[in-house]
N, C-alpha and C positions, 0 to 999 in steps of 0.2 A: 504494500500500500504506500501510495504518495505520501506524504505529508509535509504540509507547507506552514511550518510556521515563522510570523513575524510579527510585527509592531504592526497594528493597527493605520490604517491611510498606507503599508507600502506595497502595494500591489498583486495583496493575494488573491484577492476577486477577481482582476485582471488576467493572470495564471488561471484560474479556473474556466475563465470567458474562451481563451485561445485553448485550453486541453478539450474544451464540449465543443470547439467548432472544427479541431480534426478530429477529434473520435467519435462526435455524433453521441455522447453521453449527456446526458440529461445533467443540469444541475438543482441539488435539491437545498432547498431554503425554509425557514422557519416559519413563512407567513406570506398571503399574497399581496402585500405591501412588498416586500424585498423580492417576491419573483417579478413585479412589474417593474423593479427598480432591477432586476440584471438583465430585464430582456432589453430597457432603454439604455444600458450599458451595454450590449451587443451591438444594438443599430448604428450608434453613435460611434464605434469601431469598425461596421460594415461587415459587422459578424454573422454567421449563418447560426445560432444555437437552437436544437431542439426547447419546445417550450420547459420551463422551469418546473420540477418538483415541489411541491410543498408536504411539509409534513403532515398536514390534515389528508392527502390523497397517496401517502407511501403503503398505506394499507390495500388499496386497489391494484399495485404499482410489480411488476417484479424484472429483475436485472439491474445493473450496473447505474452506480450516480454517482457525482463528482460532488461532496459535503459544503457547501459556504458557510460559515458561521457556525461549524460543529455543537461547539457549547448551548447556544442556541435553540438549534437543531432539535439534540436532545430533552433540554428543556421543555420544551415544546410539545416534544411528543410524550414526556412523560406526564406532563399536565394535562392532555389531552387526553390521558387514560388513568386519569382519578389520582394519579401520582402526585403530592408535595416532595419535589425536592429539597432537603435540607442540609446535605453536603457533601460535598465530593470530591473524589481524589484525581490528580493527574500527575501523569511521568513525565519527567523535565526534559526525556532525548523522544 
């Protein structure tokens, strides 16, 4: 698995825009506020991307997606399934 991490504004999103417009991978997002905000970052690059994933439709969904906003992501879908998250671990590599 990829993993692209950085600081916040430098160009993760953008990496995932150009990986979904040669592989034809869908990118999956937390909410359809942020799918209409990467598909207006596609256009605006003259990008071809499959429409956007959301977490509310990954239940319907199967095969391969490229994660925006992981943490998010998660959240998200664990809220959406009666889940309070209260705390969580992550690996630093």
């Amino acid at each position: 698995m990829i993993k692209i991490i950085s600081e916040k504004g430098t160009g993760k999103t953008e990496k995932l825009l150009y990986m979904s417009a040669v592989s034809d991978i869908p990118i999956m997002v937390p909410n359809y506020i942020r799918a209409h905000e990467i598909k207006d970052m596609a256009e605006k690059r003259h990008l071809l991307i499959p429409e956007p994933v959301c977490v509310t439709d990954c239940s319907r969904r199967r095969g391969k997606v490229l994660v925006d906003d992981s943490l998010d992501c998660l959240f998200q879908f664990l809220i959406e399934n009666g889940l309070e998250p209260v705390a969580y671990t992550m690996r630093s590599n």
